[in-house]
C-alpha positions as CSV (number, residue, x, y, z in Angstrom):
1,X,0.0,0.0,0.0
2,X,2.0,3.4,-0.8
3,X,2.7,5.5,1.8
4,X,0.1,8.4,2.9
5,X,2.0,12.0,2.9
6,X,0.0,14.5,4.9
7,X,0.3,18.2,3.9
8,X,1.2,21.0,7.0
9,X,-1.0,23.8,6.5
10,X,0.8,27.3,7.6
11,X,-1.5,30.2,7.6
12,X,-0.4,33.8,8.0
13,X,-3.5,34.8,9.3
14,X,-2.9,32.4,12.7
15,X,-0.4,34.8,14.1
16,X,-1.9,37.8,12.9
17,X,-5.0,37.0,14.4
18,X,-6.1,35.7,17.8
19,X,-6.9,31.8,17.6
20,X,-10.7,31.3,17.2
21,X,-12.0,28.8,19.6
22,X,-12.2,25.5,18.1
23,X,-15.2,22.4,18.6
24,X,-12.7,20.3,17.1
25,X,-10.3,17.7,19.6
26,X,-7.4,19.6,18.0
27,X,-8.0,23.5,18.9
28,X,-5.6,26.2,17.4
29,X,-2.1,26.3,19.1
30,X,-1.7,29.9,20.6
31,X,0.8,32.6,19.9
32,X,3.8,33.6,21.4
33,X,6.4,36.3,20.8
34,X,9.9,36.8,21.6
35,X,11.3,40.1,20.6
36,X,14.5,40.5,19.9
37,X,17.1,43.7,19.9
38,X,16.7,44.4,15.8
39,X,14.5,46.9,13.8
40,X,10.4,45.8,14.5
41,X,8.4,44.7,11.7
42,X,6.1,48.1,10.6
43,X,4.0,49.3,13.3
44,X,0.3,48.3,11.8
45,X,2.0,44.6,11.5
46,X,3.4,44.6,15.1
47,X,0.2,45.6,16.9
48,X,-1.4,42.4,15.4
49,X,1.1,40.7,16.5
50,X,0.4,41.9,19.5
51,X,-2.7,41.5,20.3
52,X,-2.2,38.1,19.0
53,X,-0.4,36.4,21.4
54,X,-1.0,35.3,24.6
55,X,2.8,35.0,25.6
56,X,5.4,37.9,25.1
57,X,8.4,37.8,26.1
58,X,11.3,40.3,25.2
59,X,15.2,39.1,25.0
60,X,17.5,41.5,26.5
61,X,17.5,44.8,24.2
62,X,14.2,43.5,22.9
63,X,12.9,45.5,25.5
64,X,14.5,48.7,24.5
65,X,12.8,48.3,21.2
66,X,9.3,48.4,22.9
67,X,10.2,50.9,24.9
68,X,11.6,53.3,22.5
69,X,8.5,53.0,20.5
70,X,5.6,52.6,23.0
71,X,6.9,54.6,25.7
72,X,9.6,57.0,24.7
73,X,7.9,57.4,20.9
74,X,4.0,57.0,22.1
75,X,2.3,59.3,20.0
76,X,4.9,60.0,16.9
77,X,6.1,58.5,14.1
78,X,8.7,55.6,14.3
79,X,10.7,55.6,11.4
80,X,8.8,55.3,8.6
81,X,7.0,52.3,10.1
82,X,3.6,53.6,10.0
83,X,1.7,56.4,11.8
84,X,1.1,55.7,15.1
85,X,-2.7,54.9,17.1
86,X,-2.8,57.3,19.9
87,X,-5.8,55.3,21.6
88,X,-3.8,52.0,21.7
89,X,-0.2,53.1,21.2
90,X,-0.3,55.7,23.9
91,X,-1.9,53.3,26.5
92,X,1.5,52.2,28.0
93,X,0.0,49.5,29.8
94,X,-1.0,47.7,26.9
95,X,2.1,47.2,26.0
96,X,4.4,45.3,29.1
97,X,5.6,42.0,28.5
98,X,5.3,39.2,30.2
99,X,9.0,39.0,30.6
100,X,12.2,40.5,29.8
101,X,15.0,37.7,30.2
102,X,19.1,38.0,29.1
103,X,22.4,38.5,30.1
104,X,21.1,41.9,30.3
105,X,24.3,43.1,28.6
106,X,22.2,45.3,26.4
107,X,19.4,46.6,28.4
108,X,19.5,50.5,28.9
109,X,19.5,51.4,32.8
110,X,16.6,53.2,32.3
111,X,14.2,50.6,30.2
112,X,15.1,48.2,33.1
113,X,13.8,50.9,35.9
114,X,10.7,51.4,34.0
115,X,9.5,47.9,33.6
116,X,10.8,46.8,37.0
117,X,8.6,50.2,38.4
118,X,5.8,48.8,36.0
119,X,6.1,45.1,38.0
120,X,7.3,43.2,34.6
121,X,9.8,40.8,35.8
122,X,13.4,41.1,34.7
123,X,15.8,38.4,34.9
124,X,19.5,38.0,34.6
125,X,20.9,34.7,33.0
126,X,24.3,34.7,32.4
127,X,25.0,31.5,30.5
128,X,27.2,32.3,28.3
129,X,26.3,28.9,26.4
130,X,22.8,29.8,25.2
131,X,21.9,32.7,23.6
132,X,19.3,34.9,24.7
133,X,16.7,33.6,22.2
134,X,17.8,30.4,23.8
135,X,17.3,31.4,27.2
136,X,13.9,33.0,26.1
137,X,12.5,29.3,24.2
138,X,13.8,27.7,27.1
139,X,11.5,29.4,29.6
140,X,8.8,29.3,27.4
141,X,9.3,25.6,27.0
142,X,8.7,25.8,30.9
143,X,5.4,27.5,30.6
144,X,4.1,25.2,28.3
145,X,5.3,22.2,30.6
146,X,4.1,23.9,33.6
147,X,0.5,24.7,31.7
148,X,-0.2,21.0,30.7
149,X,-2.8,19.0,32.2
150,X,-1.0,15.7,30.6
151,X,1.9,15.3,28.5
152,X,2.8,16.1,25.7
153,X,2.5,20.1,26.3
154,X,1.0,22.4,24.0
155,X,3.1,24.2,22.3
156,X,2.7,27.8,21.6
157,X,3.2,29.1,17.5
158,X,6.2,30.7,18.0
159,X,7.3,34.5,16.6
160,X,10.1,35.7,16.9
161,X,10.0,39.3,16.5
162,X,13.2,40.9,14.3
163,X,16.2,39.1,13.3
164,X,16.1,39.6,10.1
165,X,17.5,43.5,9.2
166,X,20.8,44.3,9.4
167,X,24.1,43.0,9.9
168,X,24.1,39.7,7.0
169,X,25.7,37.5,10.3
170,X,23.3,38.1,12.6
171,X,20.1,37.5,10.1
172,X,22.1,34.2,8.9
173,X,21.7,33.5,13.5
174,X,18.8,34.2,12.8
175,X,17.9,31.3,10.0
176,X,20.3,28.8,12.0
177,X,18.2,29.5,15.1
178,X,14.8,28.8,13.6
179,X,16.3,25.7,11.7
180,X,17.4,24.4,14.9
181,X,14.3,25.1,16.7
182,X,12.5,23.1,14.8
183,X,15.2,20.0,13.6
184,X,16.7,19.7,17.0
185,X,14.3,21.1,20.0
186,X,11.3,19.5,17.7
187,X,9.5,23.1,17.7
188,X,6.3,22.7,15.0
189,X,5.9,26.1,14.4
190,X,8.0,28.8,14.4
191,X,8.2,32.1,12.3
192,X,10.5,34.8,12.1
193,X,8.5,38.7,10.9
194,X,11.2,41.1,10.9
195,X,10.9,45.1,9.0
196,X,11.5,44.0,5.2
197,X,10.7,40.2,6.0
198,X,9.8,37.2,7.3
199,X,10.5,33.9,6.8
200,X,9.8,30.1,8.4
201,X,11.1,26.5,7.9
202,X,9.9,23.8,6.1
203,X,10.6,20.6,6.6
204,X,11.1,17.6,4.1
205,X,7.6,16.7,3.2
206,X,4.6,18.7,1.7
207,X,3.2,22.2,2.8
208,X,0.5,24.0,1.5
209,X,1.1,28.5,2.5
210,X,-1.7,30.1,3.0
211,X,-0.3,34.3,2.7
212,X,-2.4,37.3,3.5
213,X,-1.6,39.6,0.8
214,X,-2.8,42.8,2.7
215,X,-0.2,42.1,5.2
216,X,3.2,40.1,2.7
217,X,4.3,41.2,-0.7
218,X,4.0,39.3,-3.4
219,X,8.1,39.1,-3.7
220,X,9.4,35.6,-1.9
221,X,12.0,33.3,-1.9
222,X,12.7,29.3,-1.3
223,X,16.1,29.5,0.1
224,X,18.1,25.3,0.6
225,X,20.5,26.9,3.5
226,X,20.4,23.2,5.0
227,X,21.9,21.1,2.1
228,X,23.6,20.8,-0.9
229,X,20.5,21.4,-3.0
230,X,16.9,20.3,-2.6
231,X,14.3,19.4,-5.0
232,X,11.2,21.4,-4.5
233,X,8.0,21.7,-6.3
234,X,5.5,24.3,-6.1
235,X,2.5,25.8,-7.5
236,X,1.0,29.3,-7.1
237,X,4.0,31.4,-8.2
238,X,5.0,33.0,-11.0
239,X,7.8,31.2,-11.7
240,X,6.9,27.8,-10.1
241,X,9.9,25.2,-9.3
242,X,9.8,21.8,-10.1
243,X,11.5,18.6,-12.5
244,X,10.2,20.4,-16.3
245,X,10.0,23.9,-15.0
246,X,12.3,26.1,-13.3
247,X,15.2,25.7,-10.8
248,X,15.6,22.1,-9.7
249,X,16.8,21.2,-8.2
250,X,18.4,24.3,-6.3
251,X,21.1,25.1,-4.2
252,X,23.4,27.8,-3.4
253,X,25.8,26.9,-5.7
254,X,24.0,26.3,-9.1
255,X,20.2,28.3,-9.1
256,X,18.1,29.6,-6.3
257,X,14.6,31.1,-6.3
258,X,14.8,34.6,-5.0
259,X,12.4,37.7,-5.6
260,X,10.4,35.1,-7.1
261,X,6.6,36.5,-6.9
262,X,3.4,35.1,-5.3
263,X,0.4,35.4,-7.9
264,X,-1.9,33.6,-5.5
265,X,-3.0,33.6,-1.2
266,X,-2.3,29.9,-1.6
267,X,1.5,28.2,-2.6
268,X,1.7,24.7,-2.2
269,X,5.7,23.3,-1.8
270,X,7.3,19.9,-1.5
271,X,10.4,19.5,-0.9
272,X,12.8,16.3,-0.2
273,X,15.4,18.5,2.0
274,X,14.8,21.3,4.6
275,X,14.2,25.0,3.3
276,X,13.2,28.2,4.3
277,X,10.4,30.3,2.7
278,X,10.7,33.6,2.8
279,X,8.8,36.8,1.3
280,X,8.4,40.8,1.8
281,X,6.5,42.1,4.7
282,X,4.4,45.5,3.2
283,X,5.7,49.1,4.1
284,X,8.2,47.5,5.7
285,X,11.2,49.0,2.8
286,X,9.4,52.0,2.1
């Protein structure tokens, strides 16, 4: 009898959106963010992010980015990212996280004062053999423990806020981190929305994207950072990969699909190695 492949659905809309409550035995997993210290994604993007998680936690300098935009910046523009909404934006209390957690090496003097004065717990870890994204997974891995009524836990879709503007070695930390998240600490979901883009891993196997177009561009990429090359197939872009069309298989060192364009919400991708999709998050390079 051949073998039975099952395709993993990933929808944009689940982490831009609070999880709708489900009659089925398998309800929606819900949302956490960890922010890291690297340009946000544009603000209208962020506050959706926001509100859609039920878990935030900031990593060390993280939590000068929040404060420099939701406390120091309430009520201005920040950078190009989109005007600002003085009746959420200015309500400093909807914005504390649930945790700011590092070596603490970057945290400003004063951003830790005002969250400590604001009762958000700040904690020094200084393991100097995980990162603070590690540190920060790590104690969410905790909370999901500590939450379950019977093993396995249920985990939270994970967001990692930034990591992907600026420096090219530090957005590279970025892809190793999610790839390891997910091949090694067995993480399901886990995205990366930075300014200009985000991105998630896909596993060998089949996967169907489901992309809000109000929110992502239609400019993306299928990026084989994992192997020597990887033979994927897709439908729903405008140049589609696949054995008689474009690109395969691709690697690094012969073709690879980048600025490729969506012409559809829905992409469907099967791949036989590990790859990361990636594609433009709107405003965000304007």
């Amino acid at each position: 009898m051949p073998e039975v492949t099952s395709t993993k659905l990933w929808d944009t809309r689940s982490f831009l959106s609070p999880p709708s409550p489900s009659t089925s035995s398998s309800p929606p997993p819900p949302n956490a963010l960890i922010i890291l210290n690297t340009p946000f994604p544009p603000q209208p993007v962020f506050r959706r992010l926001w509100a859609s998680a039920s878990v935030r936690f900031c990593a060390d300098g993280g939590a000068n980015r929040l404060y420099d935009r939701f406390v120091r910046g309430k009520g201005r523009l920040d950078d190009g990212d989109g005007a600002s909404d003085d009746a959420s934006d200015g309500d400093e209390a909807t914005w504390l996280p649930d945790l700011v957690l590092g070596d603490l090496d970057s945290l400003r003097p004063e951003v830790k004062e005002y969250y400590v004065g604001k009762g958000v717990p700040v904690e020094h870890d200084p393991d100097e053999f995980s990162t603070d994204l590690g540190k920060n997974v790590a104690r969410l891995s905790q909370l999901e423990r500590r939450g379950a009524a019977a093993p396995p836990p249920q985990q939270h879709q994970l967001v990692l806020v930034g990591g992907l503007s600026g420096r090219l070695d530090q957005t590279v930390h970025t892809l190793h981190a999610l790839t390891l998240l997910v091949e090694k600490e067995g993480r399901e979901r886990v995205w990366a929305v930075g300014r200009e883009s985000a991105a998630v891993v896909l596993a060998k196997g089949k996967h169907e994207l489901r992309i809000d177009l109000s929110t992502f561009g239609k400019t993306c990429g299928i990026l084989p950072l994992g192997s020597a090359a990887a033979r994927v197939t897709t439908t729903g872009l405008e140049w589609d990969l696949g054995p008689t069309a474009y690109m395969y298989p691709t690697s690094l060192s012969e073709a690879i699909s980048t600025s490729n364009h969506l012409v559809q919400e829905q992409v469907t991708l099967e791949t036989d190695e590990t790859v990361v999709w990636t594609m433009e998050v709107r405003g965000g390079a304007e």
